[in-house]
N, C-alpha and C positions, 0 to 999 in steps of 0.2 A: 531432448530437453525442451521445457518450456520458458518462456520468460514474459515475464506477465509486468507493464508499467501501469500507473497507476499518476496522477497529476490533481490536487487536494483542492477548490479554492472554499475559503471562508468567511464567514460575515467580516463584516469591518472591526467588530466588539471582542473576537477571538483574539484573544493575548497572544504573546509567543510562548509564556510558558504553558498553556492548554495544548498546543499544537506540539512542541515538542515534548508533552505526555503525548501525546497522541501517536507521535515518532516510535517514541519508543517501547509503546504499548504494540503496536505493528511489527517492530521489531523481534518481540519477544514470541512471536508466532513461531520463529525456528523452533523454539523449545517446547510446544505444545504440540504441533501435528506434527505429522509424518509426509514424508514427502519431500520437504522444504529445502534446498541443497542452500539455497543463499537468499536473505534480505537484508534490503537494506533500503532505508526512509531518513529524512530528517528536510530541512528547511531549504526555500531555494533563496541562492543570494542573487541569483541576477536579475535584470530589470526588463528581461525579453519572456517572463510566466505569465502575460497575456490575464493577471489575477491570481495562478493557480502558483497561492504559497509552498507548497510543502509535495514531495513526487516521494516514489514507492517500488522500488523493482523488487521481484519475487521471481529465482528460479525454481522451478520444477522438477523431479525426473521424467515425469510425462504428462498428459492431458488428466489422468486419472487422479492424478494427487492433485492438479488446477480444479481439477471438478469434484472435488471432496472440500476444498478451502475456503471456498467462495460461502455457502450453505452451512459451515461448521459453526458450533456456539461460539466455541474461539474466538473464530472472526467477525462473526454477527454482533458479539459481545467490543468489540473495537469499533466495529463500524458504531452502535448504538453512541456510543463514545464520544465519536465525531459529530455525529449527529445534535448531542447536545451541546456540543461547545461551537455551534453553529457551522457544520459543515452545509455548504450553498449547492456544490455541482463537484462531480470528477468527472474526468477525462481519460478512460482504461484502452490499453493495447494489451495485444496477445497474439504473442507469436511463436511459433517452434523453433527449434534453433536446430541447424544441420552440422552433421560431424562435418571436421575438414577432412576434404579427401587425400 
């Protein structure tokens, strides 16, 4: 499995209710592609996000479905999203996750 973070930060001018569409615009990506075993996004409340409002985890069943997600209209069509409601900078990880032995 994959599991892919994701850390948002936004203009100053981005509301919170633009970003939690933005949440749940992301969220609703389980429903649209293939692959997607879990996401989950919404707002950060603690005061240690360095700026970055709003995080994003996304697991995978493999690399193939992470590299079909990234490039899909789906997604491109969220990001575009962000982008207008003043997204600034993210901050992405991506790791595989190993069965327990």
């Amino acid at each position: 499995m994959i599991e892919h973070i994701v850390l948002f930060k936004f203009d100053e001018r981005t509301t919170p209710e633009q970003k939690e569409e933005g949440a749940r615009r992301l969220r609703h990506l389980i429903h649209e592609l293939p692959g997607i075993l879990d996401i989950q996004a919404g707002q950060n409340y603690s005061t240690r996000g360095k700026g970055y409002s709003m995080g994003l985890t996304v697991r995978f069943r493999s690399k193939v479905d992470h590299e079909h997600y990234t490039p899909s209209p789906e997604h491109q069509a969220v990001v575009s999203y962000l982008k207008d409601i003043g997204l600034e900078d993210t901050l992405a990880v991506d790791f595989e996750i190993s069965d327990p032995e």
